[in-house]
N, CA, C and O atoms as CSV, one atom per row, in Angstrom:
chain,resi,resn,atom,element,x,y,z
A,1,UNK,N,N,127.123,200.043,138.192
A,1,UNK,CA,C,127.140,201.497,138.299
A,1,UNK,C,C,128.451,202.033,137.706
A,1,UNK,O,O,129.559,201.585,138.000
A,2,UNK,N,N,128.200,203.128,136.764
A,2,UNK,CA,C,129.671,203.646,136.445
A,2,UNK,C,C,130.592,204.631,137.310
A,2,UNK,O,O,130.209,205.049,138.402
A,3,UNK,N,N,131.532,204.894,136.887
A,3,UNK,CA,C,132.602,205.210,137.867
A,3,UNK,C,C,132.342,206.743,137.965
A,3,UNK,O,O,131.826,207.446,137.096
A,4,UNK,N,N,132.818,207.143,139.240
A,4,UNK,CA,C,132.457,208.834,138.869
A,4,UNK,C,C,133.520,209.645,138.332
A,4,UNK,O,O,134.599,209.168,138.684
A,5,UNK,N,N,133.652,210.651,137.640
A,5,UNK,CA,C,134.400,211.376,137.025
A,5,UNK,C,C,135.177,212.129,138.145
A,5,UNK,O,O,134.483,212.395,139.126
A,6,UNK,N,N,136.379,212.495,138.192
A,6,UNK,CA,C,136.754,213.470,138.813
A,6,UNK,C,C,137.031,214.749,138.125
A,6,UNK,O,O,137.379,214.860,136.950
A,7,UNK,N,N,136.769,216.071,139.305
A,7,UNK,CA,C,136.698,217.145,138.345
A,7,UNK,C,C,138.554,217.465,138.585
A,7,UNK,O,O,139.376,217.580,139.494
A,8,UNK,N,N,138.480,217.492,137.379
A,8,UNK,CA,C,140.068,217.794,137.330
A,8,UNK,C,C,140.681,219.406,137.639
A,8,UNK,O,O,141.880,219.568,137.867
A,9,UNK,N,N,139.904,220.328,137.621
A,9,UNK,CA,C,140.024,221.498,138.599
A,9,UNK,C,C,140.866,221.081,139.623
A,9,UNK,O,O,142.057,221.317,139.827
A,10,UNK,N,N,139.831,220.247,140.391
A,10,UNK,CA,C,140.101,220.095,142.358
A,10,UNK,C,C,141.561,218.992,142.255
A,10,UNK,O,O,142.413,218.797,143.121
A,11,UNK,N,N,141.464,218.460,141.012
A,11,UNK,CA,C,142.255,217.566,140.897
A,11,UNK,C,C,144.190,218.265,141.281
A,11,UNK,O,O,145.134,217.875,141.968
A,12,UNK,N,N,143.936,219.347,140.425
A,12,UNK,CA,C,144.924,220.473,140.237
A,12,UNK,C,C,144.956,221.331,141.301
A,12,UNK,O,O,145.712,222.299,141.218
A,13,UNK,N,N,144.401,221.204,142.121
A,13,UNK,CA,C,144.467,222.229,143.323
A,13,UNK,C,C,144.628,221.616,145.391
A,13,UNK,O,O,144.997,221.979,146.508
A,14,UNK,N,N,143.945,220.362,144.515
A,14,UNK,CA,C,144.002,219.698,146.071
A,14,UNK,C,C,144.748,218.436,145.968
A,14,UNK,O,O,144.597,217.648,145.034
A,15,UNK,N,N,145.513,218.273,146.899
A,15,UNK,CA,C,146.073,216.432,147.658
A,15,UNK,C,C,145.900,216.413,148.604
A,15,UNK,O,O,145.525,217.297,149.374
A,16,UNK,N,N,146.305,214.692,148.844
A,16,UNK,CA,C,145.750,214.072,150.403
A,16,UNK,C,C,147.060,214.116,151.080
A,16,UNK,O,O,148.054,213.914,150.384
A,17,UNK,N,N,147.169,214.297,152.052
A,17,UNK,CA,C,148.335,213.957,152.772
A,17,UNK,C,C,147.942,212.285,153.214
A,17,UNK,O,O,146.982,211.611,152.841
A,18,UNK,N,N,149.100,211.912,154.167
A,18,UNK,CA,C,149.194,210.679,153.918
A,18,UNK,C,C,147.991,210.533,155.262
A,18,UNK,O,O,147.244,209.567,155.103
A,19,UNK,N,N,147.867,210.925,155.865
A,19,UNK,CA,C,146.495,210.055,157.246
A,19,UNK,C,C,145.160,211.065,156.643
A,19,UNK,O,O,144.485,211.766,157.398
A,20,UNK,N,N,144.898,210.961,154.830
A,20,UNK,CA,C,143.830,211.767,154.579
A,20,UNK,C,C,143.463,212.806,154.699
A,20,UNK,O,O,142.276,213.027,154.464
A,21,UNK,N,N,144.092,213.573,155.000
A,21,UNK,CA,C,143.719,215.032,154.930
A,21,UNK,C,C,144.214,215.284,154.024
A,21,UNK,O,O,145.137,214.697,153.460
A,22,UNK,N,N,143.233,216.942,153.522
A,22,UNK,CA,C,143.388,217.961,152.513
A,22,UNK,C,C,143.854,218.506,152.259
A,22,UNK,O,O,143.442,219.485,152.881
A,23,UNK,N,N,145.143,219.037,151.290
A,23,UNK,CA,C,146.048,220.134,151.268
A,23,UNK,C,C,145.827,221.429,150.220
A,23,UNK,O,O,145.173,220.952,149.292
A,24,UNK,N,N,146.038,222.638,149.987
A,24,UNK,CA,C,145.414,223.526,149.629
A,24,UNK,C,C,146.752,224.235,149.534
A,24,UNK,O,O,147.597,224.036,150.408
A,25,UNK,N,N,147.052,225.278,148.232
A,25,UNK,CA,C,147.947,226.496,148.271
A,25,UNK,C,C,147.226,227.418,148.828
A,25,UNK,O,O,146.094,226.995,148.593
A,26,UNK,N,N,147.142,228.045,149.200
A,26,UNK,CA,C,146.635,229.824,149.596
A,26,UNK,C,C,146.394,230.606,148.210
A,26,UNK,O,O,146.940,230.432,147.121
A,27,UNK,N,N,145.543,231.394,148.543
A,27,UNK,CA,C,145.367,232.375,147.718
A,27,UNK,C,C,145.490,233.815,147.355
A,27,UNK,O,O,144.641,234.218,148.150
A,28,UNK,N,N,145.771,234.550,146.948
A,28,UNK,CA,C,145.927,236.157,146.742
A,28,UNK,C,C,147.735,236.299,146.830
A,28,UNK,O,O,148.474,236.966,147.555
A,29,UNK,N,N,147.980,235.338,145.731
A,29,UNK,CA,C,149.475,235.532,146.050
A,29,UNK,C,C,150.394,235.527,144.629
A,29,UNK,O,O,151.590,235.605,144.351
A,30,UNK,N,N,148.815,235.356,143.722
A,30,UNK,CA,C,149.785,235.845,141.858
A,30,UNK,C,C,150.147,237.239,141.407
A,30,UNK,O,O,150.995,237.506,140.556
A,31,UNK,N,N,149.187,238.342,142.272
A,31,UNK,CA,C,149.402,239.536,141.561
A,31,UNK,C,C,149.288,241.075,142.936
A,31,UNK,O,O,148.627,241.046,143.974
A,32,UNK,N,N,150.147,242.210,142.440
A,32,UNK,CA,C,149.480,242.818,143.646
A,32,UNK,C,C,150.579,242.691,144.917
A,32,UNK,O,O,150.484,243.063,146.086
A,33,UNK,N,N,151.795,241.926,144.104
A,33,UNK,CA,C,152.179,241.645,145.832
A,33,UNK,C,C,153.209,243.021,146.525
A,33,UNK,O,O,153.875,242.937,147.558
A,34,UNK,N,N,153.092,244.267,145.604
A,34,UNK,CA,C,153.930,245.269,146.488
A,34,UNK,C,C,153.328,245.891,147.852
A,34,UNK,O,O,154.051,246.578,148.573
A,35,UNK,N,N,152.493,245.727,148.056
A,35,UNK,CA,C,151.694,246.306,149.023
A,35,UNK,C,C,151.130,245.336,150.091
A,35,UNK,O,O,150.214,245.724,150.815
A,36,UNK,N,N,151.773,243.769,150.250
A,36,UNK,CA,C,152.096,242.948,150.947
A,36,UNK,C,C,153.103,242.947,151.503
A,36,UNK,O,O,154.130,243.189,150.869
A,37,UNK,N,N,153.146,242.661,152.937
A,37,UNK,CA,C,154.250,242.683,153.073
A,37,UNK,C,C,155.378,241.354,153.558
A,37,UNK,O,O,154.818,240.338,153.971
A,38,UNK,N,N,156.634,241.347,153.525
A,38,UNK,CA,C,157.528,240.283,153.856
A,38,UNK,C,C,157.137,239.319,154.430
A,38,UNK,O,O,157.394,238.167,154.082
A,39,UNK,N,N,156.440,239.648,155.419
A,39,UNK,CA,C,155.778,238.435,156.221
A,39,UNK,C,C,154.417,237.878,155.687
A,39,UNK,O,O,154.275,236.658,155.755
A,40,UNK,N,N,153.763,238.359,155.352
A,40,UNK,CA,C,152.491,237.965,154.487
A,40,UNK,C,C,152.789,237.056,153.448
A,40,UNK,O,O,152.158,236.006,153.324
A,41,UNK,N,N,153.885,237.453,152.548
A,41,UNK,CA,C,154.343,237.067,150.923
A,41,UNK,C,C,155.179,235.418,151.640
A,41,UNK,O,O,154.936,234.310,151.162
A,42,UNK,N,N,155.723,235.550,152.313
A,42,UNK,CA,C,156.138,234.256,152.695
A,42,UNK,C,C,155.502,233.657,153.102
A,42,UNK,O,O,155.636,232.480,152.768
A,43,UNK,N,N,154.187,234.033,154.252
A,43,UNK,CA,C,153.418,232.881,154.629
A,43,UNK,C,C,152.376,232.313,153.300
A,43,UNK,O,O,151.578,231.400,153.511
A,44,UNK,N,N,152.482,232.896,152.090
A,44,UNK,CA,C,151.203,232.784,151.289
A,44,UNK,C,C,152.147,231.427,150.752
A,44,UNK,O,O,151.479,230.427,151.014
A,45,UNK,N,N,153.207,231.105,150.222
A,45,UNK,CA,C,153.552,230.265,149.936
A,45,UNK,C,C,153.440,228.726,150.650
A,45,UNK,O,O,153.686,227.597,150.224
A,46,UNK,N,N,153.017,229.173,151.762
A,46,UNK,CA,C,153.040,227.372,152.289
A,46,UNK,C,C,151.692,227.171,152.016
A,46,UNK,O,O,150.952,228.092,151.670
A,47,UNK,N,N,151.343,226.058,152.146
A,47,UNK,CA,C,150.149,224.959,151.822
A,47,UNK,C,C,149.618,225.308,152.991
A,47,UNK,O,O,150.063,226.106,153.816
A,48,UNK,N,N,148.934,224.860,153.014
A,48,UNK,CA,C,147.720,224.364,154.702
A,48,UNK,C,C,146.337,223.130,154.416
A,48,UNK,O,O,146.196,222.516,153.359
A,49,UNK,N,N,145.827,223.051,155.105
A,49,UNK,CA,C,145.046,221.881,155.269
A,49,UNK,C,C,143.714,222.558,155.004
A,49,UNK,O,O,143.516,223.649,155.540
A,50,UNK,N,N,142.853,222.062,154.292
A,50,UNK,CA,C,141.376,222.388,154.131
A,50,UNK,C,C,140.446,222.926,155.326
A,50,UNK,O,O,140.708,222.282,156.342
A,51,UNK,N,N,139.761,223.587,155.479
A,51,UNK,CA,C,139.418,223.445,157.104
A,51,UNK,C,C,137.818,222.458,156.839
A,51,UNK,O,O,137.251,222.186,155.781
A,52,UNK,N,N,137.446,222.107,158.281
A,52,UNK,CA,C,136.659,220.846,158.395
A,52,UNK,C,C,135.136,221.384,157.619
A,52,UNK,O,O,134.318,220.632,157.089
A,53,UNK,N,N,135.064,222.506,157.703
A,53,UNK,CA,C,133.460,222.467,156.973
A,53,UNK,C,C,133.503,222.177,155.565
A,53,UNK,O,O,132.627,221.508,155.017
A,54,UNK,N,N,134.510,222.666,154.955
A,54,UNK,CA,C,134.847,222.584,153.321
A,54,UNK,C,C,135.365,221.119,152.845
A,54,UNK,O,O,135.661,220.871,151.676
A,55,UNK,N,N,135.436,220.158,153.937
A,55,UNK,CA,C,136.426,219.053,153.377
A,55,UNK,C,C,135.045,218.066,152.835
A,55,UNK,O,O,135.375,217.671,151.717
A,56,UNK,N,N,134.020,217.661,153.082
A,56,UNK,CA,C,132.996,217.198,152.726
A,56,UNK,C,C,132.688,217.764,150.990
A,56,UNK,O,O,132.339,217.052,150.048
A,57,UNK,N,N,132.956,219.284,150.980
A,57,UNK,CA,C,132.621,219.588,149.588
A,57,UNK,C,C,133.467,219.085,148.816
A,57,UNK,O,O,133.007,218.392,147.908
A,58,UNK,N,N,135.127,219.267,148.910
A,58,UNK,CA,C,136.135,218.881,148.355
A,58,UNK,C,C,136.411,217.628,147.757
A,58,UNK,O,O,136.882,217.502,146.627
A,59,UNK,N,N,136.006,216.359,148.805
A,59,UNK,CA,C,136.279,215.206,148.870
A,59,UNK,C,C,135.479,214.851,147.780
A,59,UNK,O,O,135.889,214.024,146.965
A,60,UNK,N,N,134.048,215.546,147.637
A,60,UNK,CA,C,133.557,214.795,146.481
A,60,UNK,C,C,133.510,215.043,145.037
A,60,UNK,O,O,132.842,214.508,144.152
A,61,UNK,N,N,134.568,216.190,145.007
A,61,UNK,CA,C,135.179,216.270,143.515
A,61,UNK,C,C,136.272,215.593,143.138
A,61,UNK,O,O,136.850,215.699,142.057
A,62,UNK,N,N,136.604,214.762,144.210
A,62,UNK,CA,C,138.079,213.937,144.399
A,62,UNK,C,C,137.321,212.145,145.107
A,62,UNK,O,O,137.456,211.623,146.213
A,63,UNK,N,N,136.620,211.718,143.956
A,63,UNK,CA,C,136.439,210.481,144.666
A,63,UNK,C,C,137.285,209.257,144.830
A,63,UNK,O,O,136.973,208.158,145.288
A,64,UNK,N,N,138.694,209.791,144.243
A,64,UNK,CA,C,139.028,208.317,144.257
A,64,UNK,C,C,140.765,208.622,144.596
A,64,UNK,O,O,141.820,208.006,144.443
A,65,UNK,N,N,140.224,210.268,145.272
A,65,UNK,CA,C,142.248,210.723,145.183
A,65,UNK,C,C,142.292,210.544,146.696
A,65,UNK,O,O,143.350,210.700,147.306
């Protein structure tokens, strides 16, 4: 059987942390940001973890990350 491709999108957007889980930037945080405020604009910068319904979709554009 041949190997599966990974989509290099998810490739560019998602990692594993080290006990397997999903890591993710946030979104709505390239354009637009005057009308955000201080506290919003800083939390958009941290990462967070995939949440559990989406990690099944994720994982299988990432079979081998």
């Amino acid at each position: 059987m041949p190997k599966i491709k990974t989509k290099k999108g998810a490739l560019k957007r998602f990692k594993r942390t080290g006990s397997g889980k999903l890591v993710r930037n946030r979104a709505f945080a390239s354009h637009i940001m005057t009308k955000k405020s201080r506290k919003r604009k800083r939390n958009l910068r941290k990462s967070t973890i995939v949440d559990k319904v989406e990690v099944k979709k994720v994982a299988r554009l990432l079979p081998y990350g």
